[in-house]
N, C-alpha and C positions, 0 to 999 in steps of 0.2 A: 671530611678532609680526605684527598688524597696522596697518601705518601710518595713522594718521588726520590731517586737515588741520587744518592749525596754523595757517596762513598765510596770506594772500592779499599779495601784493605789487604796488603798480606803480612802474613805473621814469616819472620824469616830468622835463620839459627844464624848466618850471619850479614850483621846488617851492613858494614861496609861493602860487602861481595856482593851483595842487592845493588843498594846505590849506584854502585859502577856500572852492573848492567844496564842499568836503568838510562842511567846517562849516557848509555851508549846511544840510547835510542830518543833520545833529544830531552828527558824529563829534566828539569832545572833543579838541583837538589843540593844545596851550599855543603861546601867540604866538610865543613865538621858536622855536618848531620851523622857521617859516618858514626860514631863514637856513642848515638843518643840509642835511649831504650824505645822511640816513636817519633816519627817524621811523617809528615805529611806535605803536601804538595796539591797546588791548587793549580786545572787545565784550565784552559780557554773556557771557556764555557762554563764554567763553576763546578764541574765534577774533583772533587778529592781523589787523590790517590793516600794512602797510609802505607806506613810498613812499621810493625811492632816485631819485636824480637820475643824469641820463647819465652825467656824470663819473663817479662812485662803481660804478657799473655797472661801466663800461669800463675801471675799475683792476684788476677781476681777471678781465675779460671783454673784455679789446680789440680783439675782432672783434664785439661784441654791435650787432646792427640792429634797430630797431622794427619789430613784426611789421608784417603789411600787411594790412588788414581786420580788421575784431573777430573774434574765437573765443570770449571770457569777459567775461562781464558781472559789474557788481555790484548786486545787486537790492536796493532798501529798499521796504519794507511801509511805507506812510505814513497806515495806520491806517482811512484812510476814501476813500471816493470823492473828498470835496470836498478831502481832507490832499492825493489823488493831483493832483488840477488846481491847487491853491494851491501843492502844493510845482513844478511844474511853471514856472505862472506865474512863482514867486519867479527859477526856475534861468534859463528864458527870461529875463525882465527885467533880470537881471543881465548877459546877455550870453550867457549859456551858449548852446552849439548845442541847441535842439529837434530832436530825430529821427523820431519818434511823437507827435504830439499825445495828450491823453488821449482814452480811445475804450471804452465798454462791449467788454470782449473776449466772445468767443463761450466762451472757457474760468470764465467767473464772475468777472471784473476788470475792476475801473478798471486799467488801463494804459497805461503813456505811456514813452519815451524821450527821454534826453540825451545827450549827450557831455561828458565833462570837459574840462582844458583841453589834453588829450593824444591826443583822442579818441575815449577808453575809451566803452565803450557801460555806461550807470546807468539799471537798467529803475525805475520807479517801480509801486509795485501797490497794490492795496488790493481783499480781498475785497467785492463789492456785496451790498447788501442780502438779496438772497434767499436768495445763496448763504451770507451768515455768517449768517442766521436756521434755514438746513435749509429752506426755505420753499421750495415748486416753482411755475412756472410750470402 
């Protein structure tokens, strides 16, 4: 058998504050999710998203600690150059941490970073011009 990834999950102290982010960035996640101790959310493609609050965590994990510095990101494609600074702006202006401004990457992207409200590192991308035309410098 080969395992494949079903899941992504994050554990979050508050879960309404999650949610919002979240939907800022198109995830479908019904209003009273807010309130529950685990929500989950199913993409296109059959990938899960979760988010478990401390409490729910540490009922079967009561020595569980937040890590310390990112290791995993969660990356959204925001379609276009200008999707990657608009959705930026939107996350900035709401309050969110900016980490990366957006920036032509040297790898063919608009990309930029955030933080949600837990931390987590949420890359934004979007292939540029040249690179989603096949067009070369």
């Amino acid at each position: 058998m080969t395992p494949r990834l079903d899941l992504a999950s994050l554990t979050v102290a508050d879960m309404a504050a999650s949610l919002a982010f979240y939907r800022r960035l198109g995830l479908e996640l019904p209003d009273d999710a807010d309130g529950q101790p685990h929500v989950e959310v199913v993409l296109p493609g059959g990938l899960r998203v979760a988010w478990d609050t401390v409490e729910t965590v540490r009922s079967f994990d009561p020595g569980w600690t937040p890590a310390v510095g990112a290791r995993v990101a969660l990356a959204f494609d925001c379609g276009s150059p200008e999707g990657v600074d608009a959705c930026y702006r939107e996350l900035t202006d709401a309050g969110h941490e900016g980490h990366l401004k957006p920036w032509d990457a040297f790898w063919g992207q608009r990309y930029a970073v955030v933080h949600d409200p837990d931390g987590n590192t949420v890359e934004l991308f979007a292939a540029l011009p040249s690179v989603a035309t096949g067009a070369t410098s």
